[in-house]
Every structure is written in structure tokens, then in C-alpha cells.
Z-matrix of the N, CA and C atoms (Angstrom, degrees):
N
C 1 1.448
C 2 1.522 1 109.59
N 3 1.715 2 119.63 1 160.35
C 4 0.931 3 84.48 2 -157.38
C 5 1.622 4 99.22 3 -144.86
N 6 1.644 5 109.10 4 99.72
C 7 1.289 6 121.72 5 -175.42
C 8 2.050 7 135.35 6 -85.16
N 9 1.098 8 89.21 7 143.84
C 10 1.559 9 127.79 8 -170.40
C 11 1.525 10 105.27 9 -83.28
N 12 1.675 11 118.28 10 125.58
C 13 1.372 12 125.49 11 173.93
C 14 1.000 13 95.79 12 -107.86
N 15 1.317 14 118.99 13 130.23
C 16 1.641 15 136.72 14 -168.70
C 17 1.539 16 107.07 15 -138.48
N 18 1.494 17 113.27 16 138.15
C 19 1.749 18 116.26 17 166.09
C 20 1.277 19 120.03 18 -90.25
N 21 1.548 20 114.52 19 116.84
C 22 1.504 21 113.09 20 -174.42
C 23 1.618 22 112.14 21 -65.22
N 24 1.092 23 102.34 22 137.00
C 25 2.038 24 108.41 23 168.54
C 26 1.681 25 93.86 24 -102.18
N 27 0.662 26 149.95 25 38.60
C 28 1.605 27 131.27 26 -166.69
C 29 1.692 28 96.77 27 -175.34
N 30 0.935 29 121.46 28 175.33
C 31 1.414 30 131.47 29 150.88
C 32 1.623 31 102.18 30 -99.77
N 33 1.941 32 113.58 31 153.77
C 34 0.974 33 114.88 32 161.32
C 35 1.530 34 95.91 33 -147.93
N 36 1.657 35 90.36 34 153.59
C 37 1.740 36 116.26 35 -172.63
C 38 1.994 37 106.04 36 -53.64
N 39 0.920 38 100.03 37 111.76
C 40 1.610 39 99.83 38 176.92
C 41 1.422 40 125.47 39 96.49
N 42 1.359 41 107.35 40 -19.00
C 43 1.533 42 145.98 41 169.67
C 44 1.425 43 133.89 42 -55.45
N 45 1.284 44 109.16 43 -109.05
C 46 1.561 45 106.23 44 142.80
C 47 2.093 46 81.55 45 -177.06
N 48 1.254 47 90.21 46 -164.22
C 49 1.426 48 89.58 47 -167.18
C 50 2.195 49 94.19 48 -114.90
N 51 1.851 50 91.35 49 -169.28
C 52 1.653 51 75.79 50 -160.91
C 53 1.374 52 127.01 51 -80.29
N 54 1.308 53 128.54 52 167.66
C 55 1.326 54 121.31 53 -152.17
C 56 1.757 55 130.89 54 77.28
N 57 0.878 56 93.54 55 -39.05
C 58 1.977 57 97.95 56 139.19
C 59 1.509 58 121.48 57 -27.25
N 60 1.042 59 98.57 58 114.86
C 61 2.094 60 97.74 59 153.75
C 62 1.187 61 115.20 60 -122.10
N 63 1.318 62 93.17 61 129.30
C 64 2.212 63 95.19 62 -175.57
C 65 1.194 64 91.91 63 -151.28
N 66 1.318 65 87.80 64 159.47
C 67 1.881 66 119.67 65 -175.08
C 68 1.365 67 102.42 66 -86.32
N 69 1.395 68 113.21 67 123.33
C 70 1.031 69 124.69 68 171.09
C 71 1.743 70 134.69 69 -133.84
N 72 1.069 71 163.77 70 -178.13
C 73 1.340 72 153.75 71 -151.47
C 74 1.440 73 91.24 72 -99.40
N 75 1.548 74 108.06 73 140.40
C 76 1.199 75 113.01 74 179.39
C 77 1.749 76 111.97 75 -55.90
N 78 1.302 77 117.99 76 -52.44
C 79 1.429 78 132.32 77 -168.09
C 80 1.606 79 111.96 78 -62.62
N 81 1.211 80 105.91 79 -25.44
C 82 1.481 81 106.83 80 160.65
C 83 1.397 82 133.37 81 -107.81
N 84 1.392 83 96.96 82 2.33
C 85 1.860 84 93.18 83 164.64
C 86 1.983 85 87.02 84 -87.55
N 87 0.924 86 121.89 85 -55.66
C 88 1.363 87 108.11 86 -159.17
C 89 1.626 88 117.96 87 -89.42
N 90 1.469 89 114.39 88 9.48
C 91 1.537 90 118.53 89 -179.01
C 92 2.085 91 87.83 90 -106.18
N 93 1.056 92 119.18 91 -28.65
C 94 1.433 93 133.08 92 -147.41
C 95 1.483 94 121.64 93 -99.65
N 96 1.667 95 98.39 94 -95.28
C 97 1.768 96 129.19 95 163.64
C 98 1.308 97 113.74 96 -60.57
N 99 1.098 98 130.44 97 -44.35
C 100 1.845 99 114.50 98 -169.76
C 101 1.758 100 99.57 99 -98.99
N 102 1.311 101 132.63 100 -17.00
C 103 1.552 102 111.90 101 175.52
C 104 1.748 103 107.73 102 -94.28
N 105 1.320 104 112.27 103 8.99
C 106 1.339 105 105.25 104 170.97
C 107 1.917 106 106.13 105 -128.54
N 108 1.221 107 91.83 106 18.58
C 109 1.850 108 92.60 107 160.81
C 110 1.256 109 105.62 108 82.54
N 111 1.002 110 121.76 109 10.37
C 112 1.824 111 115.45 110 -163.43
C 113 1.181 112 102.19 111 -106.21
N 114 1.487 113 133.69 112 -12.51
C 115 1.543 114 132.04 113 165.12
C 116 1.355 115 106.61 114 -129.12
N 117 1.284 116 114.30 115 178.29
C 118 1.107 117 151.18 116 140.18
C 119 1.640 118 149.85 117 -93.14
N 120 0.790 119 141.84 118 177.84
C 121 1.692 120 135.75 119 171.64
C 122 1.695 121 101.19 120 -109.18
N 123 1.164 122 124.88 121 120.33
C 124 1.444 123 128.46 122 166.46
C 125 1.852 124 105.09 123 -38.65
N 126 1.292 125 129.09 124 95.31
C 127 1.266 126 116.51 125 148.20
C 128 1.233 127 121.79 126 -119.61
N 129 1.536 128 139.49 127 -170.95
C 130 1.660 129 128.60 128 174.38
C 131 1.378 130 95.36 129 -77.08
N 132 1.123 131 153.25 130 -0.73
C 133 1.510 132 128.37 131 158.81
C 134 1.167 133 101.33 132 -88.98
N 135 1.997 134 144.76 133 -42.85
C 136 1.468 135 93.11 134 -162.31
C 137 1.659 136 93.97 135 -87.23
N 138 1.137 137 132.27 136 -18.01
C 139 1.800 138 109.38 137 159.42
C 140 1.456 139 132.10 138 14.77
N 141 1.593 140 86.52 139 -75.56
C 142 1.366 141 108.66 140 -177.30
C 143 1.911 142 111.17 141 -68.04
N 144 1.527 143 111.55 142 -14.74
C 145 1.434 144 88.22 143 -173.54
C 146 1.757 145 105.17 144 -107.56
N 147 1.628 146 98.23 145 33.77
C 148 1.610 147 108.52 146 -176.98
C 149 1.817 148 116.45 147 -75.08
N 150 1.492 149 90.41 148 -38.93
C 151 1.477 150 100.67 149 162.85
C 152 1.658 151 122.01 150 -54.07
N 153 0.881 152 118.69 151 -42.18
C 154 1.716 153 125.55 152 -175.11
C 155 1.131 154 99.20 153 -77.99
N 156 1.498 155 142.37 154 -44.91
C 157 1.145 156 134.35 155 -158.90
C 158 1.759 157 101.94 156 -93.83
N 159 1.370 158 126.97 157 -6.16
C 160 1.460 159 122.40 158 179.99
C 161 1.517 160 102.51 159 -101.79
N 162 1.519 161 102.52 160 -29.94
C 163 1.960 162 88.24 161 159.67
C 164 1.552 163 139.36 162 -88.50
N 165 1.795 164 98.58 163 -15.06
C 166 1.387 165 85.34 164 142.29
C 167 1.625 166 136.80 165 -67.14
N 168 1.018 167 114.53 166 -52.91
C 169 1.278 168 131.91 167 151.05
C 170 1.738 169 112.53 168 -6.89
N 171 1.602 170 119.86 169 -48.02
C 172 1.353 171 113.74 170 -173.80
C 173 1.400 172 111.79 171 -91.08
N 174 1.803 173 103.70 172 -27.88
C 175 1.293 174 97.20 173 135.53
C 176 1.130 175 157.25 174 -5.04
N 177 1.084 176 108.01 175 -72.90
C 178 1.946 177 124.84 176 -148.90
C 179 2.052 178 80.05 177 -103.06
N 180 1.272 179 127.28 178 -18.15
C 181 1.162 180 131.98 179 -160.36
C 182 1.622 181 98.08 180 -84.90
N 183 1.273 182 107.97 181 -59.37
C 184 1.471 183 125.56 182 -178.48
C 185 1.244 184 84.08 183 -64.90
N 186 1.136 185 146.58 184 -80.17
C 187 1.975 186 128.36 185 -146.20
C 188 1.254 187 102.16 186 -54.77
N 189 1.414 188 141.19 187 -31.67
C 190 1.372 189 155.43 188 177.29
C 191 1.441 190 109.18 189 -46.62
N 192 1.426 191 84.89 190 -63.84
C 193 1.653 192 93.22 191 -175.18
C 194 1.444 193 114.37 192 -85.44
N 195 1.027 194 138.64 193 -33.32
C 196 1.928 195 131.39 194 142.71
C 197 1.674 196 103.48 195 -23.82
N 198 1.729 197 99.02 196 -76.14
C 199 1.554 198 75.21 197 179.12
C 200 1.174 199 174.72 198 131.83
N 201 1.638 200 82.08 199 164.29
C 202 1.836 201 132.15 200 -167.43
C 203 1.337 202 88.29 201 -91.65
N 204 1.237 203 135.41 202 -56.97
C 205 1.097 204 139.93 203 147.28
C 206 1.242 205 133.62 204 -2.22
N 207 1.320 206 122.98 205 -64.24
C 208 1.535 207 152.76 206 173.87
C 209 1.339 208 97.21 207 -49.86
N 210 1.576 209 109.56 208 -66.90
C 211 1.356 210 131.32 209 -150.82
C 212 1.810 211 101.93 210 -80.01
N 213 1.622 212 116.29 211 -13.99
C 214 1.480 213 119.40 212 177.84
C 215 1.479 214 89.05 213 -84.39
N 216 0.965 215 140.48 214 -98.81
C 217 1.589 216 138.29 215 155.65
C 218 1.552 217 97.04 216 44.16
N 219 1.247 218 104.77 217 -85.52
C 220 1.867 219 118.16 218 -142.02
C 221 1.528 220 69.18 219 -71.05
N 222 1.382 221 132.83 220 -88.96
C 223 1.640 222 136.09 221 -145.04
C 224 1.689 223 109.99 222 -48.98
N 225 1.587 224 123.20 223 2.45
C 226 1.080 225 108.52 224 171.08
C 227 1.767 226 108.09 225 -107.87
N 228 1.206 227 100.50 226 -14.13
C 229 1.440 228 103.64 227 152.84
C 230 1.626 229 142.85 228 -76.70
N 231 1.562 230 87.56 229 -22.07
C 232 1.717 231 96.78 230 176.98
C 233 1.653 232 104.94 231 -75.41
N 234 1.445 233 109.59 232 158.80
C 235 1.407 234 112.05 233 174.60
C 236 1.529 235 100.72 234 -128.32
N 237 1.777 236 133.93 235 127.24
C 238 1.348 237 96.10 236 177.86
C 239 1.299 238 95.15 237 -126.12
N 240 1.485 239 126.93 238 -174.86
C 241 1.296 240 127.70 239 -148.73
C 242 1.798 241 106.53 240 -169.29
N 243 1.168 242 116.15 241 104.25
C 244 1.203 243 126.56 242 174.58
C 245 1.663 244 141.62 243 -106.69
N 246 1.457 245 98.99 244 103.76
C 247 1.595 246 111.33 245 -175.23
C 248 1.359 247 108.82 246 -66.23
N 249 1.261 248 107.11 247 109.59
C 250 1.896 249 119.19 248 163.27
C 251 1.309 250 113.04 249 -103.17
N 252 1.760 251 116.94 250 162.72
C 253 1.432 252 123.75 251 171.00
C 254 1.494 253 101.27 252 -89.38
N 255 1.732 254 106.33 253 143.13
C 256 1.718 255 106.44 254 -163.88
C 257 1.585 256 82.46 255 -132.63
N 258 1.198 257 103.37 256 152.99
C 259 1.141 258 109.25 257 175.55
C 260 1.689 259 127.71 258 -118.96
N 261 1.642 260 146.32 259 -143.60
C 262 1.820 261 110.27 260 176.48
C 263 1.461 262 104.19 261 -63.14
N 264 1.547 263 100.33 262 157.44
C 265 1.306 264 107.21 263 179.36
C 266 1.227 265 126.79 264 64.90
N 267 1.550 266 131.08 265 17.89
C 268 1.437 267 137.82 266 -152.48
C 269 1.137 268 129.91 267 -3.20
N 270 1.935 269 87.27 268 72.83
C 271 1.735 270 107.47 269 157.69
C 272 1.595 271 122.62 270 -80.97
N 273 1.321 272 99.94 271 118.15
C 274 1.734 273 92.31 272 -172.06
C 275 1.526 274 123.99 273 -66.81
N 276 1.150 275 94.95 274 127.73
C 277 2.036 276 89.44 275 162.10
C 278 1.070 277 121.41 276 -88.40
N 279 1.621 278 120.84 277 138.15
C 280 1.312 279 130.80 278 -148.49
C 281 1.342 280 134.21 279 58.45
N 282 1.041 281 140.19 280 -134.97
C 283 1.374 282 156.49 281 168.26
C 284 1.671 283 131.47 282 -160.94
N 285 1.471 284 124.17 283 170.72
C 286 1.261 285 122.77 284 -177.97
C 287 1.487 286 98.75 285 -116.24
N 288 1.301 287 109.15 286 114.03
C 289 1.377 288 114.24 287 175.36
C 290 1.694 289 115.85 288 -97.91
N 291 1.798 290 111.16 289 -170.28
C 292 1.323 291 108.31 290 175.87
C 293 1.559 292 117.34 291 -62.41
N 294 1.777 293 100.41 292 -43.11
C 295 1.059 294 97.55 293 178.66
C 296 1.233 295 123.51 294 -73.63
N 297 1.575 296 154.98 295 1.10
C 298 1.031 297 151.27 296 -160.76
C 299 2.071 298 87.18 297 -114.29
N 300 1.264 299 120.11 298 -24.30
C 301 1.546 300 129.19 299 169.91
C 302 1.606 301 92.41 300 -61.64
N 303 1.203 302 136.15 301 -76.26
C 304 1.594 303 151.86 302 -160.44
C 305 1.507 304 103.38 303 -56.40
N 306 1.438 305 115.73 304 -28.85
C 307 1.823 306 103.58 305 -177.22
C 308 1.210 307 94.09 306 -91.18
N 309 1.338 308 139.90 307 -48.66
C 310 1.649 309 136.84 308 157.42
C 311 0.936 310 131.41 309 -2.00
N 312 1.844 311 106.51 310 -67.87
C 313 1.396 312 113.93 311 153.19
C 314 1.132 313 157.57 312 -38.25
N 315 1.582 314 95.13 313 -53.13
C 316 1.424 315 118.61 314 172.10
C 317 1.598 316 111.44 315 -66.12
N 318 1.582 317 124.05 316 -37.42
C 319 1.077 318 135.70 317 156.54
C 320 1.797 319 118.35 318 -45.66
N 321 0.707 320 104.21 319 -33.07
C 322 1.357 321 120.59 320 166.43
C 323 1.416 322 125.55 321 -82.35
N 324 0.936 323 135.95 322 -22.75
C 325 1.223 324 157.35 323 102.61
C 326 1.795 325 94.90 324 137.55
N 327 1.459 326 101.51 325 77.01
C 328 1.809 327 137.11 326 164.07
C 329 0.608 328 86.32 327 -114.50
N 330 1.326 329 127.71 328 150.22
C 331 1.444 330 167.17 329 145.89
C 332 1.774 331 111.72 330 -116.21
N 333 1.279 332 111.32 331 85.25
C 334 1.626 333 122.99 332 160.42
C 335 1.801 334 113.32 333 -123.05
N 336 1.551 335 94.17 334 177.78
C 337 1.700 336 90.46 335 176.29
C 338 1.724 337 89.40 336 -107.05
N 339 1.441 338 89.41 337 142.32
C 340 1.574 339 117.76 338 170.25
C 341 1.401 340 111.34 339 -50.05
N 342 1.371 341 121.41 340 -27.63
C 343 1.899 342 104.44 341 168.83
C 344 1.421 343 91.20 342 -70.56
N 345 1.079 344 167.08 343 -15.47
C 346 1.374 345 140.53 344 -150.62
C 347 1.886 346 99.12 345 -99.56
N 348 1.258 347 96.15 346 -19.16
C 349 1.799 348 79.35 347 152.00
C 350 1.505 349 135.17 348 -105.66
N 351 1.350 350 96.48 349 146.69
C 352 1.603 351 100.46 350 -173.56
C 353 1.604 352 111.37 351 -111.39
N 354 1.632 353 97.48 352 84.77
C 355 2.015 354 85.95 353 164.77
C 356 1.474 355 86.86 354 -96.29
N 357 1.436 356 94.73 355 156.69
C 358 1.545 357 117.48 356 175.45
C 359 1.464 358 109.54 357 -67.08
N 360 1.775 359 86.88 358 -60.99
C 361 1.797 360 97.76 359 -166.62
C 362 1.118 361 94.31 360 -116.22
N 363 1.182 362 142.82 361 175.87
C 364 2.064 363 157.45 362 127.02
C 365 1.218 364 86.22 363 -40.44
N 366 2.086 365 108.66 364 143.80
C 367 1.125 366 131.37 365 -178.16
C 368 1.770 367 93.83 366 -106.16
N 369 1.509 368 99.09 367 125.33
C 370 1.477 369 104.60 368 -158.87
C 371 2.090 370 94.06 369 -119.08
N 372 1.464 371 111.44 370 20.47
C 373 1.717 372 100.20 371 -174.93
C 374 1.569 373 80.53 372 -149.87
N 375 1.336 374 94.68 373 171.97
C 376 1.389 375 132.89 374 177.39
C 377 1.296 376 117.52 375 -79.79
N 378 1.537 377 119.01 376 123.12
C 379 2.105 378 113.71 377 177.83
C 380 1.040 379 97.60 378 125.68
N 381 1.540 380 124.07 379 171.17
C 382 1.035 381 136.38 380 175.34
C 383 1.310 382 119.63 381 -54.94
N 384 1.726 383 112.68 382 143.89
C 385 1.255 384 120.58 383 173.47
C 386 1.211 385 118.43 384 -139.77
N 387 1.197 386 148.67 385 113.80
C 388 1.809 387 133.89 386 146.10
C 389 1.766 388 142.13 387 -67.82
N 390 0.898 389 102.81 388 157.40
C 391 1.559 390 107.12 389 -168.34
C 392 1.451 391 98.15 390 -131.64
N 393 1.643 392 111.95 391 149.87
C 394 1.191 393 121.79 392 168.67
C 395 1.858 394 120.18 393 -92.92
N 396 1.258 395 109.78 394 111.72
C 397 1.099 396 102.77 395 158.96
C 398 1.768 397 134.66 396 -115.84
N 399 1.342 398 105.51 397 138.27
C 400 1.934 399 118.39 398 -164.34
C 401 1.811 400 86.34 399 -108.28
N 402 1.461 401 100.56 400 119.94
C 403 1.174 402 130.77 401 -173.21
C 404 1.521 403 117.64 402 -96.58
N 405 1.392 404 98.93 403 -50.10
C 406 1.735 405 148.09 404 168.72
C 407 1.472 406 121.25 405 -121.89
N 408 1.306 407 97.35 406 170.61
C 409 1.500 408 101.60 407 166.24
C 410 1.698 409 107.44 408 -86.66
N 411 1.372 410 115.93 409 -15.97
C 412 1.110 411 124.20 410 155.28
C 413 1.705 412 150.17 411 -97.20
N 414 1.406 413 84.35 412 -1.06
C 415 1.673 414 104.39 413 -172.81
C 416 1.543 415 95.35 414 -124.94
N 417 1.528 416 95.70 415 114.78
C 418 2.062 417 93.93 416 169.04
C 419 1.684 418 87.53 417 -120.88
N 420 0.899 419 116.30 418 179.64
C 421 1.814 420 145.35 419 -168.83
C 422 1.198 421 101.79 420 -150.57
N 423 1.260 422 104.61 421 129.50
C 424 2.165 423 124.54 422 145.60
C 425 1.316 424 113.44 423 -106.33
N 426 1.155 425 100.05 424 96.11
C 427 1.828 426 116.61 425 179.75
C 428 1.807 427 100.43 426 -93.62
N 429 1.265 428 105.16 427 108.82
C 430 1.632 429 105.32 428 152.89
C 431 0.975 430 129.12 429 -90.18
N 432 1.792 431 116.45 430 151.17
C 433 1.074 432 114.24 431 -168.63
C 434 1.571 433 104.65 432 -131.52
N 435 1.224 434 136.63 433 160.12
C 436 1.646 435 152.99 434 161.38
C 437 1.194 436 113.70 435 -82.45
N 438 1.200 437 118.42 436 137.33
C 439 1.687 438 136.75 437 -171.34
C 440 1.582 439 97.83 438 -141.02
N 441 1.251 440 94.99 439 125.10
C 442 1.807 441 100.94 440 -160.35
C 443 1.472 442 109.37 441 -149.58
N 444 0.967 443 133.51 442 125.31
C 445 1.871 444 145.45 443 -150.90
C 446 2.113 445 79.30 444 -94.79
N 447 1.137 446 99.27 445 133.36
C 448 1.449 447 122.95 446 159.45
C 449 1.334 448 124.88 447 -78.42
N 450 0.879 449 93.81 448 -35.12
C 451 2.081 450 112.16 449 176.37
C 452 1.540 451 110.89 450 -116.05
N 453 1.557 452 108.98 451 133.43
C 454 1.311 453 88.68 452 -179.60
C 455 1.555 454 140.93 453 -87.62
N 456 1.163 455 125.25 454 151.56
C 457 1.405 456 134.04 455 -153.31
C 458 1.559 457 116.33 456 -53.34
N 459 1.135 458 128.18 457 124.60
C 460 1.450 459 129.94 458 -148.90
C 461 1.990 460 84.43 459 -103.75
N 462 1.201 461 111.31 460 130.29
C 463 1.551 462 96.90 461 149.16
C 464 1.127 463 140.45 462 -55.83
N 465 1.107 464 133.46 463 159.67
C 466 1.704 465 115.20 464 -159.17
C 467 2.357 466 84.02 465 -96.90
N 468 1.213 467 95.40 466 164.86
C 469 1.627 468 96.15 467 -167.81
C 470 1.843 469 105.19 468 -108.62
N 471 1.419 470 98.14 469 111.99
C 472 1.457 471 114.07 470 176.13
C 473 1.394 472 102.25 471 -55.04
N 474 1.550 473 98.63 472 128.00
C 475 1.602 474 117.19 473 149.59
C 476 1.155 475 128.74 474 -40.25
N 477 1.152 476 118.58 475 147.03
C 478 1.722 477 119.39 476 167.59
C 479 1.168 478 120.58 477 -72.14
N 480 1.554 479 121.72 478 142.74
C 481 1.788 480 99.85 479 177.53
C 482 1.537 481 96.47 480 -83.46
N 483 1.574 482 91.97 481 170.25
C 484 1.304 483 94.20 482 173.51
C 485 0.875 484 159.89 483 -45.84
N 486 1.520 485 111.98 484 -44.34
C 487 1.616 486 131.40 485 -177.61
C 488 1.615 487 105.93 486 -67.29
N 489 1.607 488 121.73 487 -4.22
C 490 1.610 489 113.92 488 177.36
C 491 1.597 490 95.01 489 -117.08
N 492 1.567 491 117.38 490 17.85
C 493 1.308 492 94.31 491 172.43
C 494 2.008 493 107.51 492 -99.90
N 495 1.114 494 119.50 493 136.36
C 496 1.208 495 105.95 494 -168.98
C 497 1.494 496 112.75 495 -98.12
N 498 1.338 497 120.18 496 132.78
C 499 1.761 498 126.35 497 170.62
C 500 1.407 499 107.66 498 -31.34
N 501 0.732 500 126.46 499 133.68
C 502 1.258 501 130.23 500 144.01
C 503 1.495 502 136.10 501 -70.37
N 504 1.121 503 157.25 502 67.47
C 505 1.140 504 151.50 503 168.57
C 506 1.291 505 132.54 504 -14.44
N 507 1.037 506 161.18 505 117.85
C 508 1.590 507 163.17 506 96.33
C 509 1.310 508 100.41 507 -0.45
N 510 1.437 509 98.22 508 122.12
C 511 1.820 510 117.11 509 158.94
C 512 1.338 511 96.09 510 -43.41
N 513 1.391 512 125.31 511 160.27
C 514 1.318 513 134.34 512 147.68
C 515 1.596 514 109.64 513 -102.33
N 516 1.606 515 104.56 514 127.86
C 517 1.283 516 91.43 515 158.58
C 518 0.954 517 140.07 516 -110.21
N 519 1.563 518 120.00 517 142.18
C 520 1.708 519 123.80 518 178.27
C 521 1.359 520 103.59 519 -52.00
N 522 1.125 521 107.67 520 152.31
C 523 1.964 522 139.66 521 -156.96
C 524 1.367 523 84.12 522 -102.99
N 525 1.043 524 166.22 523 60.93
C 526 1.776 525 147.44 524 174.56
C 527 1.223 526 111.68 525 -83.07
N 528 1.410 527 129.40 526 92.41
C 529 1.425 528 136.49 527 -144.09
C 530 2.074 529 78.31 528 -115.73
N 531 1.861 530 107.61 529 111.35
C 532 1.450 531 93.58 530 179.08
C 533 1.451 532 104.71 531 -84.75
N 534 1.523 533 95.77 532 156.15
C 535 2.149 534 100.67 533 169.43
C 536 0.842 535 108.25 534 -69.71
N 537 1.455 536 111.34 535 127.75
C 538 1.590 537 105.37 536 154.96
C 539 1.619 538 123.36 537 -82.06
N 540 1.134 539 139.08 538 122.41
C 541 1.213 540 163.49 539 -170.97
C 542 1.339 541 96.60 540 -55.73
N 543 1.097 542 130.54 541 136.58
C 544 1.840 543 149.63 542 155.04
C 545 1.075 544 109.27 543 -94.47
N 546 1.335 545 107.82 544 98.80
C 547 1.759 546 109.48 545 164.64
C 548 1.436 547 122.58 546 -75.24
């Protein structure tokens, strides 16, 4: 197969970011990276513009990481707290997902993207919970959260013992088998 060394202008996912040169498949530097601006072709002119593009680059890296920063700050100060309908015994209905975490936030007035949290599962009980959030590749967060019944919690309702539960009976039915008549 037959690959193409190209200078990144851009960062790309899996890639490297800009100012990078990497080997890549011919058919996708030139079906891909160079008609949408995001590379280049290694020659001695763009060479020379490798320097500019790796200090922007530390740039755009450092404002990133300031901030993720910023934004770890506020979320270890926020507390959030979510009223659900519970039902006996406060079994919850529904669940608390990422996304119902992300309007919270934003309500709160964060501003992140919803992949940057990681619940595993939906929080399906009542009490405290935490979630991981990756800010950075260097900044993660443990944001807890409250799970709290809106209505109050009904005991769940004991069975009867047995000996006061009474059989029930089945009608019996009469057999009324009619004659048939011989003419």
C-alpha cells in the first residue's frame, strides 16, 4: 500500500495534532486531508512553516488546559440534586442519566459537551452518587450528585400470613347432562 507523509494544519482524532508529520495512506491524504485543508504534502517550504504551527499548537494546548481548569473549579463547588417520583419503598421511576447530569449543568451555568461525562450505567436508587468527569487529558473531576424522592416514601405493604389468608373456592358446576329424547 502505498503511503503519503503529510504536515498536519489542524489536529486530527487519532492523528496527532498540528505541526505533526505522519505517514499516512495515500487515498486518504488526498481523497480526505489535503481537499479539506487539514494537511499538507511534506515539501522544503511547508518545513519551514512547522515552527508556527507547533507554537500555535502550545497555544491552543495551554488555553485548553487553563480552561479545564476553570471549569474543574466551578464543578467542585456546584452541588446538584435531583427530585424523582419513587414509588413503595422508594423505588425510583426512571433513571438519572448523563444527559439529565449535562442539563443540570448547564442550568447551573457549565457549559461542557455531554461526552465529557462518563456514567457507566443510569443511576436507578436513591442517595448519593458520583460521576466521572475528563475535562483534559489532564483534568478529571468527581462531581457528586443527590438522588432525592419528591413524594414521600411509602413503606412497602406487608403480606398477610397465611393462616388469615382465606382459600378461595371455585363455584362448582352442576353437570346438567340434557336427555336426548328417542323419537
Amino acid at each position: 500500500m502505498a503511503h503519503n507523509e503529510i504536515l498536519l494544519l489542524q489536529p486530527v482524532d487519532g492523528l496527532g495534532g498540528e505541526g505533526d508529520q505522519v505517514k499516512v495512506r495515500a487515498g486518504f491524504a488526498r481523497n480526505f486531508l489535503l481537499p479539506r485543508k487539514i494537511a499538507v504534502p511534506v515539501t522544503r517550504a511547508n518545513k519551514k512553516h512547522v515552527e508556527a504551527l507547533r507554537k500555535r499548537r502550545a497555544e491552543r494546548e495551554a488555553a485548553e488546559l487553563s480552561g479545564a481548569q476553570e471549569i474543574a473549579r466551578k464543578l467542585e463547588k456546584t452541588s446538584l440534586a435531583f427530585a424523582v417520583k419513587t414509588g413503595e419503598g422508594g423505588k425510583v421511576f426512571g433513571a438519572i442519566t448523563s444527559t439529565d447530569l449535562h442539563a443540570k449543568l448547564v442550568e447551573a451555568g457549565i457549559t461542557l459537551d455531554k461526552k465529557r461525562i462518563h456514567l457507566h450505567t443510569p443511576v436507578k436508587a436513591l442517595g448519593k452518587h458520583e460521576v466521572k468527569i475528563k475535562l483534559h487529558a489532564d483534568v478529571t473531576v468527581d462531581l457528586s450528585f443527590d438522588v432525592v424522592s419528591e413524594n414521600p416514601i411509602e413503606p412497602v405493604a406487608q403480606e398477610k400470613p397465611a393462616a388469615e389468608v382465606r382459600e378461595k373456592k371455585r363455584p362448582v358446576r352442576k353437570a346438567t347432562k340434557e336427555k336426548e329424547s328417542s323419537h
